[in-house]
N, C-alpha and C positions, 0 to 999 in steps of 0.2 A: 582283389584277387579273384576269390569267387564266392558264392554267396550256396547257401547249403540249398540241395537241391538241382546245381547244373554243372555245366561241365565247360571247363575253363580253357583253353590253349594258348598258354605263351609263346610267344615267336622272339620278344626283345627282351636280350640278354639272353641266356642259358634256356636252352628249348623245355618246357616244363608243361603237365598234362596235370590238372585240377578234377575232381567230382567228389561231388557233396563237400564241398570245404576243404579237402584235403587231399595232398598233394601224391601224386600213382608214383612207383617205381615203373620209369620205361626205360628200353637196353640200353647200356654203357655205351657198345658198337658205338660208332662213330658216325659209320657210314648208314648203319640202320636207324642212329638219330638225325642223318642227315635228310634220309629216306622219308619220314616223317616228315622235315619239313618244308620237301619241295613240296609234296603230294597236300599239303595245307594252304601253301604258299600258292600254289596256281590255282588250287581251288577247282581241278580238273581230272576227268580220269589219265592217264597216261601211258602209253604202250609201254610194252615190257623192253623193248630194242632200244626204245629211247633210255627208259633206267641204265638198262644195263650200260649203254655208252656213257652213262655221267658216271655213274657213280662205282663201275667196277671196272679193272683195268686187267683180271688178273685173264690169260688166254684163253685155260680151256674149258672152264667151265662158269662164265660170269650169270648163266640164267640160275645156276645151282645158288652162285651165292645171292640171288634177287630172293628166289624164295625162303632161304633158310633168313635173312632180314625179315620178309612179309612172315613167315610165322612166328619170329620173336614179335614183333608189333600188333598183331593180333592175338597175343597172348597179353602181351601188357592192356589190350584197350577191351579185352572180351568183358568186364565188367562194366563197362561203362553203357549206361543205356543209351541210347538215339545215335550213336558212334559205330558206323560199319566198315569193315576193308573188306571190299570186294577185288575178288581177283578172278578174270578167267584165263584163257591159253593166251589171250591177246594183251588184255590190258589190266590194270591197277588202278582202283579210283577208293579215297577214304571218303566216306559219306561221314558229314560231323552233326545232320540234323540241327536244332537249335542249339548246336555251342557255341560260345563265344572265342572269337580270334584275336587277339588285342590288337596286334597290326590293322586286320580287318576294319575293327571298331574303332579305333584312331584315325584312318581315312576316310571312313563315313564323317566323324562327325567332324573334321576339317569342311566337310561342304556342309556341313545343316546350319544354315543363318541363326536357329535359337542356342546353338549349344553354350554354356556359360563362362564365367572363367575358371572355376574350379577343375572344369572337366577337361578343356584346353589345356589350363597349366600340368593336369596330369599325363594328358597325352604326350607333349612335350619331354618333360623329365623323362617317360618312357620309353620315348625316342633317343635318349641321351645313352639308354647302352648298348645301343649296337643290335643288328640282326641274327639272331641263332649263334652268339659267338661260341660256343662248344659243339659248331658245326664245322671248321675248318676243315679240307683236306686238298693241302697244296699240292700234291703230284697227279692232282687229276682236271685239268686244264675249261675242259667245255664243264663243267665242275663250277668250278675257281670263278671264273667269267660272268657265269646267270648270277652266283652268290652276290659278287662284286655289284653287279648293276643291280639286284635287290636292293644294296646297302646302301647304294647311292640315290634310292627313291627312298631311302627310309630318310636320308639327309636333306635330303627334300623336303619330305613333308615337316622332318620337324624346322624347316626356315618357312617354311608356310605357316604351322602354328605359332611361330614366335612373332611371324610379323601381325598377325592377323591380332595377337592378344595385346599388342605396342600400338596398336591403332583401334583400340574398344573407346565407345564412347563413355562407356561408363567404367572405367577404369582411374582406379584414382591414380594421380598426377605423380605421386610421388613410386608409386609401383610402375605406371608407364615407363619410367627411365630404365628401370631393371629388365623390363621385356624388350625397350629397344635398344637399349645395348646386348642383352641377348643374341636380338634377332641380327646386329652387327657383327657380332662374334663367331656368327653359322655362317654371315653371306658378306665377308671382309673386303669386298670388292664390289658390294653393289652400293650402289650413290643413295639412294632412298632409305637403307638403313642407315647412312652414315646421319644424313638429314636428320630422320629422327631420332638419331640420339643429342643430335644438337637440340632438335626443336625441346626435347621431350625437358632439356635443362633452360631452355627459355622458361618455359611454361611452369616452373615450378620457383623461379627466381633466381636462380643459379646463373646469371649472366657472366659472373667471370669464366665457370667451369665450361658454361656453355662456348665461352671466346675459345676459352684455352683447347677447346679440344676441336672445335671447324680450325682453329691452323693446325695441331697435330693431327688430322686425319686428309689436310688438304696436302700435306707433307708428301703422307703415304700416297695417297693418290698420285701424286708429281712423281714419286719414285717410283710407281708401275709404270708409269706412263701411261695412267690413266685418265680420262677427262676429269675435271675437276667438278663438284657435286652444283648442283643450282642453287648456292647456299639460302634461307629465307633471311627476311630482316630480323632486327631482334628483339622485335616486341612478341610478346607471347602469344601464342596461336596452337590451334588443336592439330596432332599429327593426324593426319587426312588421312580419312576411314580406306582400311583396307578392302578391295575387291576377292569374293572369293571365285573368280574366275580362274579357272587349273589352265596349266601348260597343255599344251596338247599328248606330251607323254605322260602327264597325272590323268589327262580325259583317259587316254588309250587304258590305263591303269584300272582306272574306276569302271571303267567300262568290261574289262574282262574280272573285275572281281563280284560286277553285277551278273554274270553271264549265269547263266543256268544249262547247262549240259544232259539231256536227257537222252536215251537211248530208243529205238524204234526198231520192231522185227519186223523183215520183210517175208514176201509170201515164202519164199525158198529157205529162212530163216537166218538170213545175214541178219546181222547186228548194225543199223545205222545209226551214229552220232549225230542229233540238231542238239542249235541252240539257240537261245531266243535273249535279248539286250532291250533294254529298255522297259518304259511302263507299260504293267497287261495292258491298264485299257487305254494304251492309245492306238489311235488306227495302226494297223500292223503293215507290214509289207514284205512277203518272200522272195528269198533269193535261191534258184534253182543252183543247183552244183556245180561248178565247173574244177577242169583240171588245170591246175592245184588247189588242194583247201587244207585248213587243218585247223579246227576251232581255236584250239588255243595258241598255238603259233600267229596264226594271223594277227592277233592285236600286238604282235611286234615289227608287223612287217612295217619296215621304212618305205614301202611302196601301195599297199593300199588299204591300213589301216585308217587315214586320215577319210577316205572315202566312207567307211564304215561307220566312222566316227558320226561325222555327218549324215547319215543315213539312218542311225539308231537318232540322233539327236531329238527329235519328234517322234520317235515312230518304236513300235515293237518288232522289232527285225528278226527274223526267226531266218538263219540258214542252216545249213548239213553239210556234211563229209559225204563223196561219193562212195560209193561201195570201192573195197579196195582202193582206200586214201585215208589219210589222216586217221582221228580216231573210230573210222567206223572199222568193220572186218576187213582186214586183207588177203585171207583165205577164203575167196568168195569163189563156188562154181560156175558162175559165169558172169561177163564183165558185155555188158550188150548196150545199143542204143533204147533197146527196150525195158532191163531192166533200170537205164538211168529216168526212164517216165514214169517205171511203176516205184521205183524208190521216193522220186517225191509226191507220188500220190500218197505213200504209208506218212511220209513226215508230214504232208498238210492234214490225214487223217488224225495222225498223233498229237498236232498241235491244235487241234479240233476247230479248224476253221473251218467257217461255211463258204466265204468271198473275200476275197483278197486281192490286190494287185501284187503282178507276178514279176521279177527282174530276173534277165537270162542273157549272161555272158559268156561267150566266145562259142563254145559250142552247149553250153545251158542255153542258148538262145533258140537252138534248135529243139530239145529237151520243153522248153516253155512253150514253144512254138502248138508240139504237140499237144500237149497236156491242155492247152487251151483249146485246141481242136476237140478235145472228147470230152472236156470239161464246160463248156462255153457260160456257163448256169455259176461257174465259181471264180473265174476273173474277173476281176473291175476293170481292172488298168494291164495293158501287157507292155515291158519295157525293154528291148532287146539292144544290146550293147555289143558289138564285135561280133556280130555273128555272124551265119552264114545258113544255107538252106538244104546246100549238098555238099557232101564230104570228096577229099578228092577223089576217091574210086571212080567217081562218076562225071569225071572231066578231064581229068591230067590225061596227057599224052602219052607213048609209051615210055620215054628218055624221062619224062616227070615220074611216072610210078616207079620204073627200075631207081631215079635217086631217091624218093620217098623211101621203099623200103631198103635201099643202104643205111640210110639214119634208123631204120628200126634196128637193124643190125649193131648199128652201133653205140644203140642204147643199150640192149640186152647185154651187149659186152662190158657198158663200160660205168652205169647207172651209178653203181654204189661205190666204185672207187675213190680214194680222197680228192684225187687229179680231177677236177670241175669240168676239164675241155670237152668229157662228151655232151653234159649237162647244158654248156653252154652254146652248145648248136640248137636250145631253143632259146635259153637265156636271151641271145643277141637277136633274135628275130620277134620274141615277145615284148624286151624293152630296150631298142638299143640308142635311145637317148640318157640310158641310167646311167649314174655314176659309178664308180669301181665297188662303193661299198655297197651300191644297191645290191649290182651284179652279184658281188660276192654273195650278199644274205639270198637271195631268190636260187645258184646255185646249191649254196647249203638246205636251202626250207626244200626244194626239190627233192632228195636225197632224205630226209627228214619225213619225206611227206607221205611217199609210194614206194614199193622195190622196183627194181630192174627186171623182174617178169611180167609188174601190173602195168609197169610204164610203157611196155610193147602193146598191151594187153589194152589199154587206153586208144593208143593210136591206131589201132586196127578196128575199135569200136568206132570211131571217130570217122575214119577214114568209106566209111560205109553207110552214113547218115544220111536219110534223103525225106525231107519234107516239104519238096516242090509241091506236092500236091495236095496239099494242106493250107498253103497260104490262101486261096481264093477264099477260102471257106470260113476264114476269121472274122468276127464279126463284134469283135470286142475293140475299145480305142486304146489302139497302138502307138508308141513311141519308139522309133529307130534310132541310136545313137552308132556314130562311128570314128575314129579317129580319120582327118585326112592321108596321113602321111603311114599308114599301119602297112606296117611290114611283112606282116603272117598272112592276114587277110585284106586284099584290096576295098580302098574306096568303093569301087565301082560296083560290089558284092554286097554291100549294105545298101546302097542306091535303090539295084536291081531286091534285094528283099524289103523295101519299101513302096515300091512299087508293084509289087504284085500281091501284096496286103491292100484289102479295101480300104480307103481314108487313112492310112497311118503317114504319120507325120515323122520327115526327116530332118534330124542337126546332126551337122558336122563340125569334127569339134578340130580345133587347133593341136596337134599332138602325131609323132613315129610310130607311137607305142599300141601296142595291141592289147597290153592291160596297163593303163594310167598309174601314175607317178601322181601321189598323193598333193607333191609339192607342185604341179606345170595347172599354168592357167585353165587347160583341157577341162582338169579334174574339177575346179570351180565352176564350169559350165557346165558338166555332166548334173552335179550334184542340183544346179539352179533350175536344168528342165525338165528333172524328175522331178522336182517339188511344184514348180509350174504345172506340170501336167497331171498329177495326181491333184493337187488343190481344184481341178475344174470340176 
């Protein structure tokens, strides 16, 4: 539980808060214990609009009840040392310093090759009750939904630890059985556990029971209509070491519980959100802001998490939230092309690099562009992705500016309504090879990400960007990526900005999309000649 001295947070079973040995009263509320244990669970600060839409329904006053929640729970944890809840106008973050999360600590050591059996099988059993279950509250749907899919990553991992401890080598033969039948019991339809509950009665000399249950399980299989298992022979043999290689949404997982979220002031005193995945000392690699971002949102996006994934894989990835997005300020005085060059000058300050290679998508690419112009002495590697070099103010014709600013118009209008249709007149021009649920999540994380004043507020910064005259002057090696078929921004516009950079190298990658789909070949090649051209 906890050991005298720290400070303990349960998450499975009944949400429970430990220090020095013993166990705190925190509020009954439901929804204030609920409050608790997103705010642990994501392991992130969180906006106050966001709380309020999960977790309060009532019309007219759901900030009032945010806060009267954040003062019962900073009442209950003001004793506890290294444990802070920070709150300001914008957001909500619990700082837990060195406490222990047991979910947390259960999914670490699923991947540490030394953990043992003892500590496995308790991980397990503690996965057997369930996630925060005195956290329920069914009438609140977006609520209901994150809960659910927690609950289904906790079901997860524990068929992860059951298989991983049915396949120890040093596990004796006669307890093997007990773990892979287990591990059959979590994952009733996967052939590899059915396998080793056979194998596991090979191996201990139970040849009857081993028969008797490859036909009663070969039964089940016939009756889902499912393939039948690749049964082995019956001489006894070892069940074949388990890989702890994770799913890609256990990567995505692990990866946002490694995430570190820190805050940066800029000159003007906005509040910027980075954050940095992976190990300090591996070579690092920044990614400038572009629009959309949202630190912690992104490691669920079904669209370019898988890119990130990959990308932190090797490497210390440090990005940010633009001003006015995601978790940085949204009440910013001004939203400029200039303040998005001096914002990441603060976050490469704050992450205290000296030299880095820089990656700059869609209009970060312009942003990076710059930044390497007055920085030249701090890029290694510049890598620009969908960009462009001038905004449309400085090309559209008059018929193109008059429909440009109709879509501004009817952002302002229509931004934060539930009805997606205005959202999706970028929606379908940033991915219109996505599937319906892509669509749908990139509609929602829009809406999730920025308001309806900053979204105008964007576009107008955007629309105004000019660093033609910047490019001859670059003198760092460059890498151009661009999708062929990109709808937002032409081919021929990544071309022409590889061409008027000295020696920078262009690929063009197979792909509609203006921002890549994690799952399209595109996305494999992107990720192949960043790593190509940084390893030079």
């Amino acid at each position: 539980m906890s050991s005298p001295g720290s400070v303990h947070f349960q998450l499975l079973g009944d949400i429970k808060v430990f220090a020095d040995g013993r166990e705190l009263s925190i509020p009954p509320s439901r929804k204030t214990r609920a409050l608790l244990a997103y705010l642990l669970i994501t392991g992130a600060p969180q906006r106050r609009e966001r709380l309020c839409e999960l977790l309060w329904d009532v019309p007219d006053d759901p900030r009032g009840a945010l806060r009267w929640s954040l003062s019962k729970l900073r009442g209950a944890i003001s004793e506890v040392d290294g444990v802070v809840l920070n709150a300001d106008r914008e957001r909500v973050a619990l700082e837990v310093g060195d406490a222990s999360i047991d979910l947390h600590r259960y999914s670490q050591l699923m991947d540490n090759p030394a953990a043992d059996v003892a500590s496995l099988s308790e991980a397990w059993k503690a996965c057997q009750q369930g996630l925060v279950q005195d956290c329920d509250l069914p009438r609140l749907q977006a609520y209901g939904a994150w809960l659910t899919r927690e609950r289904l990553e906790v079901e997860r991992l524990r068929v992860r630890l059951a298989r991983r401890l049915a396949g120890m080598t040093n596990m004796p033969a006669d307890e093997a059985v007990i773990w892979a039948d287990a591990w059959r019991q979590d994952a009733p339809h996967d052939p590899e556990a059915a396998i080793a509950s056979v194998v596991a009665r090979f191996n201990i000399g139970q040849m009857k029971e081993a028969k008797a249950l490859r036909h009663e399980l070969g039964l089940q299989f016939q009756s889902m209509n499912l393939p039948l298992p690749d049964w082995p022979d019956e001489a006894p043999q070892p069940v074949a070491p388990v890989s702890l290689a994770a799913t890609p949404e256990e990567a995505d997982r692990a990866l946002r519980l490694q995430q570190r979220v820190r805050f940066a002031s800029a000159g003007d005193g906005v509040s910027l959100a980075w954050a940095s995945v992976g190990d300090d000392e591996a070579p690092v690699l920044v990614k400038a802001a572009n629009w959309l971002s949202h630190l912690e949102l992104d490691w669920e996006a079904p669209i370019w998490s898988p890119l990130y994934r990959e990308l932190a894989r090797a490497r210390r990835f440090i990005r940010y939230d633009e001003r006015g997005c995601g978790l940085s300020d949204w009440d910013v005085p001004e939203i400029s092309f200039e303040t998005f060059v001096t914002d990441l000058e603060t976050v490469v300050d704050a992450a205290g690099l000296e030299r880095f290679p820089l990656l700059g998508i869609s209009q970060g690419a312009s942003v990076s562009i710059e930044y390497a112009a007055r920085h030249p002495e701090r890029v290694s590697h510049l890598i620009l992705f969908g960009g462009y070099a001038a905004g449309w103010r400085h090309l559209a014709s008059p018929q193109e500016v008059k429909e440009r600013e109709a879509v501004m118009v009817l952002t302002e209008a229509g931004w934060g309504r539930d009805d997606a249709s205005y959202r999706h007149l970028f929606t379908s021009s940033f991915l219109p090879d996505a599937t319906t649920e892509e669509l749908s999540w990139f509609d929602d994380f829009q809406r999730r990400t920025t308001s309806a004043a900053n979204a105008v507020r964007f576009l107008e910064a955007f629309s105004t960007i000019d660093v033609r005259h910047r490019l001859a002057e670059l003198q760092v090696p460059t890498l151009v990526l661009h999708s062929r078929g990109d709808h937002r921004i032409p081919l021929a516009t990544g071309r022409q900005l590889a061409a008027a950079i000295p020696n920078a190298e262009f690929v063009g990658l197979e792909s509609n999309n203006h921002l890549l789909l994690g799952r399209e070949p595109g996305s494999t090649a992107f990720v192949d000649a960043i790593r190509q051209f940084l390893a030079r």
